[in-house]
VMD Tcl script that builds the backbone (N, CA, C; Angstrom):
set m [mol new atoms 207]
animate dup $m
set s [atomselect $m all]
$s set {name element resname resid chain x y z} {
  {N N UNK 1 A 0.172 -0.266 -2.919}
  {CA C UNK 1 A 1.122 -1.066 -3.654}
  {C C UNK 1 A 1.051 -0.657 -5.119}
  {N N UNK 2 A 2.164 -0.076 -5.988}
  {CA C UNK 2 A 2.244 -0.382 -6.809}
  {C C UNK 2 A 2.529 -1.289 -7.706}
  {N N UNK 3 A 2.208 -1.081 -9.093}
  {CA C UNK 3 A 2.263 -2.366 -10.465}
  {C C UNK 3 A 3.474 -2.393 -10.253}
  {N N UNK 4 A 4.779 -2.073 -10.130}
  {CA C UNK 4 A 6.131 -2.702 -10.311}
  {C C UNK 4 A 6.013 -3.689 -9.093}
  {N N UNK 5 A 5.550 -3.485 -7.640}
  {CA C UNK 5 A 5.744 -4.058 -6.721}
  {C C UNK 5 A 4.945 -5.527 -7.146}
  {N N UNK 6 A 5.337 -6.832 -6.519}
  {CA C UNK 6 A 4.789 -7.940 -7.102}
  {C C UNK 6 A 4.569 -8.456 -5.382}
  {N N UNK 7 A 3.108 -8.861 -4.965}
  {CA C UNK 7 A 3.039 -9.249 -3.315}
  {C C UNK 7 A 3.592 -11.083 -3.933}
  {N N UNK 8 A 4.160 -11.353 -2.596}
  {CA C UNK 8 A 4.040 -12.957 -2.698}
  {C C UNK 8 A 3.184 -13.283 -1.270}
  {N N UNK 9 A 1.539 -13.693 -1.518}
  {CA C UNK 9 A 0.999 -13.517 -1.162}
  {C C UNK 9 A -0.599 -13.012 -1.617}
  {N N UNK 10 A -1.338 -13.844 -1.429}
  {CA C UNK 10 A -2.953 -13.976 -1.083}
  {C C UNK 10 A -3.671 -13.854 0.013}
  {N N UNK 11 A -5.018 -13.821 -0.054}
  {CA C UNK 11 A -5.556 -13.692 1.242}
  {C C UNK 11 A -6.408 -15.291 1.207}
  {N N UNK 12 A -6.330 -15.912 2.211}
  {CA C UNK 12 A -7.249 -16.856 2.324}
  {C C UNK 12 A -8.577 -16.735 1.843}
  {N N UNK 13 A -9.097 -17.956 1.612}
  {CA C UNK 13 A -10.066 -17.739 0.588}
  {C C UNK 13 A -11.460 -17.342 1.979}
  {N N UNK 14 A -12.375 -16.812 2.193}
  {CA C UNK 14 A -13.234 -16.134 3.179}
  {C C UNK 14 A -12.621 -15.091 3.899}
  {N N UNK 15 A -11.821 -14.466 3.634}
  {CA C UNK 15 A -10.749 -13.500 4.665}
  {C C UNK 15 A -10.829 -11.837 4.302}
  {N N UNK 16 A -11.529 -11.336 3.754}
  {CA C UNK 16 A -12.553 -10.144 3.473}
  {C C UNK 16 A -11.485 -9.078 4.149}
  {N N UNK 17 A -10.663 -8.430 3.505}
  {CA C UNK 17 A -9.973 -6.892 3.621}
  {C C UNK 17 A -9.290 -6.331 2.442}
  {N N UNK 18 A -9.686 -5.141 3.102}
  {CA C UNK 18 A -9.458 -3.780 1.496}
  {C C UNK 18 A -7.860 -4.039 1.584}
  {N N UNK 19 A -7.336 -3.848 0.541}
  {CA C UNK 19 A -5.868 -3.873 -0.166}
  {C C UNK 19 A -4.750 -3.097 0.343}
  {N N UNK 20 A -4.997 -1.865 0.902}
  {CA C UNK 20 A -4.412 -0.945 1.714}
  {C C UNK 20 A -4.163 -1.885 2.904}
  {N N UNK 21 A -5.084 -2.257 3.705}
  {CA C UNK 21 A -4.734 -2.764 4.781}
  {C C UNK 21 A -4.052 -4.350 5.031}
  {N N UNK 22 A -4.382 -5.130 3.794}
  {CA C UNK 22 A -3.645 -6.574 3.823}
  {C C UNK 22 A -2.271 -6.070 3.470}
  {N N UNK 23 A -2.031 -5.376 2.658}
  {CA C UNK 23 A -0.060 -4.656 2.404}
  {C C UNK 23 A 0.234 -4.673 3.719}
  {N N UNK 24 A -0.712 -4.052 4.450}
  {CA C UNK 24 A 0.004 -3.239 6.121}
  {C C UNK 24 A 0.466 -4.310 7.060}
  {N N UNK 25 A -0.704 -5.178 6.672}
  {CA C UNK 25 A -0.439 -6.520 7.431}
  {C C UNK 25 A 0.228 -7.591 7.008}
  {N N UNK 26 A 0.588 -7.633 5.882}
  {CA C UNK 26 A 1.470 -8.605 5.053}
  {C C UNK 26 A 2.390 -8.272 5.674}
  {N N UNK 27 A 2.772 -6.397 5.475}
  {CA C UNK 27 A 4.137 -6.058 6.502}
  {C C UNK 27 A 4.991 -6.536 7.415}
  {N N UNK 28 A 3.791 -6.677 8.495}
  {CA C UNK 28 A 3.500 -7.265 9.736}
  {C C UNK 28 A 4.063 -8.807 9.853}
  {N N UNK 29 A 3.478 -9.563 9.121}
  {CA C UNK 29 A 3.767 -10.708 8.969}
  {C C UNK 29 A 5.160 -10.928 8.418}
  {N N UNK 30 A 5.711 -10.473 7.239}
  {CA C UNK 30 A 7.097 -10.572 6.934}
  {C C UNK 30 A 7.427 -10.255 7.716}
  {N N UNK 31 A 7.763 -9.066 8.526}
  {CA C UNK 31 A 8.488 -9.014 9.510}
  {C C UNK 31 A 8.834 -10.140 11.392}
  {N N UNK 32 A 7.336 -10.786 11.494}
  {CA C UNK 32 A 7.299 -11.684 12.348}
  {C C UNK 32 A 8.244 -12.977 11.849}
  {N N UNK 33 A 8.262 -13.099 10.001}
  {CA C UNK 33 A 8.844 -14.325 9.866}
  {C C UNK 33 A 10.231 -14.067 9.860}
  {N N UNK 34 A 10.802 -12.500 9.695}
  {CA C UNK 34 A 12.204 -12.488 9.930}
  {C C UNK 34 A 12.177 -12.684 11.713}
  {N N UNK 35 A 11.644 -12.351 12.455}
  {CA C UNK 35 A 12.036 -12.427 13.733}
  {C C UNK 35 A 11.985 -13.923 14.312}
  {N N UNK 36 A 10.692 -14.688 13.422}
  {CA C UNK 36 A 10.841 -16.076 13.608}
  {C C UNK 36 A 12.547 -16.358 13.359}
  {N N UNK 37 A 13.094 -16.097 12.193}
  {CA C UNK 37 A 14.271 -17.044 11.612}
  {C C UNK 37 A 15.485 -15.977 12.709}
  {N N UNK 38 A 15.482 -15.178 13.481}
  {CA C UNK 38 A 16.169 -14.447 14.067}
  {C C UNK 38 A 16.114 -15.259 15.608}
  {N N UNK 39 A 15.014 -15.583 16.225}
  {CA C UNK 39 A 14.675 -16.453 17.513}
  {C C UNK 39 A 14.881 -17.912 17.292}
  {N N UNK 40 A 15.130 -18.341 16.044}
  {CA C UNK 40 A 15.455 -19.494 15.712}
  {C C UNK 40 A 17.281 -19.622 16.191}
  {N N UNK 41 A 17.737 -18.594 15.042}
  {CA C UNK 41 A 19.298 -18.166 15.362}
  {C C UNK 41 A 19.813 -18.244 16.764}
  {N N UNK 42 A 19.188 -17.320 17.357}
  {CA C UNK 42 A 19.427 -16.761 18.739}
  {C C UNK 42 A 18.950 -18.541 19.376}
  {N N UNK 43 A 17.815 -18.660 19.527}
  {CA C UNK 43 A 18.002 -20.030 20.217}
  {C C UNK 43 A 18.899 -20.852 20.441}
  {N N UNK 44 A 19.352 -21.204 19.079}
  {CA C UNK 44 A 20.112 -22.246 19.267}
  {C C UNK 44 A 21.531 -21.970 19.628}
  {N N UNK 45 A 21.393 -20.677 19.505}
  {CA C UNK 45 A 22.793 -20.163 20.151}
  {C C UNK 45 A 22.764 -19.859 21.639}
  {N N UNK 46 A 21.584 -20.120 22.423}
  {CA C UNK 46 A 20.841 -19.988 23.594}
  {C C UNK 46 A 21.404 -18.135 23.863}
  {N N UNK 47 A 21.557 -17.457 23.292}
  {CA C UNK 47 A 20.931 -15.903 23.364}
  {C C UNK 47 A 19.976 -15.495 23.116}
  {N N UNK 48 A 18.512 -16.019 23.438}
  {CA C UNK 48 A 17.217 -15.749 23.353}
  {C C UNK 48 A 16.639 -16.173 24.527}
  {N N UNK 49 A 15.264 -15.504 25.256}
  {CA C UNK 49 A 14.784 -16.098 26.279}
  {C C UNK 49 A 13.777 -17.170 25.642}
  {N N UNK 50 A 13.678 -18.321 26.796}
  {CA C UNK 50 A 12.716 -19.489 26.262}
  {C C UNK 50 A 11.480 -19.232 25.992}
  {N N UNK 51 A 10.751 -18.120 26.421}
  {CA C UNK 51 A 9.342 -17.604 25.795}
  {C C UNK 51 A 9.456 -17.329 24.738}
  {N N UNK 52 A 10.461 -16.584 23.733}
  {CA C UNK 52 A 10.368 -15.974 22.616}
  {C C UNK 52 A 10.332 -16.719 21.317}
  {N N UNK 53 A 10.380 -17.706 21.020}
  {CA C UNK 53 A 10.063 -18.710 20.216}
  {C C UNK 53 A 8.498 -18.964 19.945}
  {N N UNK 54 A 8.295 -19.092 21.456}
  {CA C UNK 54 A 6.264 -19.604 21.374}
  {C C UNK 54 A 6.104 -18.605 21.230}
  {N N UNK 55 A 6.249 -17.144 21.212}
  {CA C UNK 55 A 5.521 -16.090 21.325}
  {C C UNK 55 A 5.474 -15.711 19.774}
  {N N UNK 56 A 6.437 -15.899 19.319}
  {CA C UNK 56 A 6.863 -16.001 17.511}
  {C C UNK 56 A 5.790 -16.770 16.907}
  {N N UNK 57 A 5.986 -17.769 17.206}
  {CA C UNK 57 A 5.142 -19.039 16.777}
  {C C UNK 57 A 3.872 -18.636 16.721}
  {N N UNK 58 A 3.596 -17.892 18.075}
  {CA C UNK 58 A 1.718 -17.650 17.615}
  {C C UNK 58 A 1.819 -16.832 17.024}
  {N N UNK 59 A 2.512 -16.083 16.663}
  {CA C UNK 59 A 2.269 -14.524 16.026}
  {C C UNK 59 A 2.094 -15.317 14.211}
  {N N UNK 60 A 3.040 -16.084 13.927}
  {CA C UNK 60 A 3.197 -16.667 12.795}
  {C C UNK 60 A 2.013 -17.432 12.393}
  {N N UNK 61 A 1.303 -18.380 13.340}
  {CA C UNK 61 A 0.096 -18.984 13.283}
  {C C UNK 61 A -0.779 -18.317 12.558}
  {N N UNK 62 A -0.889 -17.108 13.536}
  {CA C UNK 62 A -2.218 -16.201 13.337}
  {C C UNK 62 A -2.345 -15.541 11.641}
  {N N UNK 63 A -0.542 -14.957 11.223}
  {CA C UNK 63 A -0.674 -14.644 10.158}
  {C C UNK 63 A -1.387 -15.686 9.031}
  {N N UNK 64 A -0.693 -17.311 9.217}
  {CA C UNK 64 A -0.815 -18.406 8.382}
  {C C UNK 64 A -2.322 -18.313 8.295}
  {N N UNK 65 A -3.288 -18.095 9.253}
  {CA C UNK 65 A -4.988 -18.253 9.262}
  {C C UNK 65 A -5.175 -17.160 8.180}
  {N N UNK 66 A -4.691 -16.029 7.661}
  {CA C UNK 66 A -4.500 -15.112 6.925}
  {C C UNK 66 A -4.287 -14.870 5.591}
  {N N UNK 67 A -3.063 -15.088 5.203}
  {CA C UNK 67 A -2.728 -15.526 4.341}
  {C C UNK 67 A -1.893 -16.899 3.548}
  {N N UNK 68 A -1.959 -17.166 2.333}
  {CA C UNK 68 A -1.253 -18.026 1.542}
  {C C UNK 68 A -0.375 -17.522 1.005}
  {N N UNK 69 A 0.740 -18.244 1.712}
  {CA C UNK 69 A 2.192 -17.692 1.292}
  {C C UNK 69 A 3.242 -18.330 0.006}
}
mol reanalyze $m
mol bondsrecalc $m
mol representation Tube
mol addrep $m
């Protein structure tokens, strides 16, 4: 990451990883929360299958144990 780039985003406080790799996974996580607000869409438009919501959901959990957003 460069100095122009600004993260929104911390690591929980006991959550121990080098900087290279929380970017990679921050990645990760933004991208689960667009697919959250995408399975949200699709839901309620019932063009999504009924697993894909909970499956979002934990993925989102896991990031939240992670970081402070």
């Amino acid at each position: 990451m460069n100095k122009a780039e600004k993260k929104n985003w911390t690591l929980h406080e006991g959550v121990q990883m080098d900087a290279a790799t929380a970017a990679e996974v921050a990645k990760i996580a933004c991208a689960l929360q667009s697919l959250s607000v995408y399975a949200t869409l699709a839901y309620e438009n019932e063009d999504a299958p009924a697993d894909l919501q909970p499956l979002v959901n934990e993925g989102l959990e896991a990031m939240h144990k992670i970081f402070v957003w």
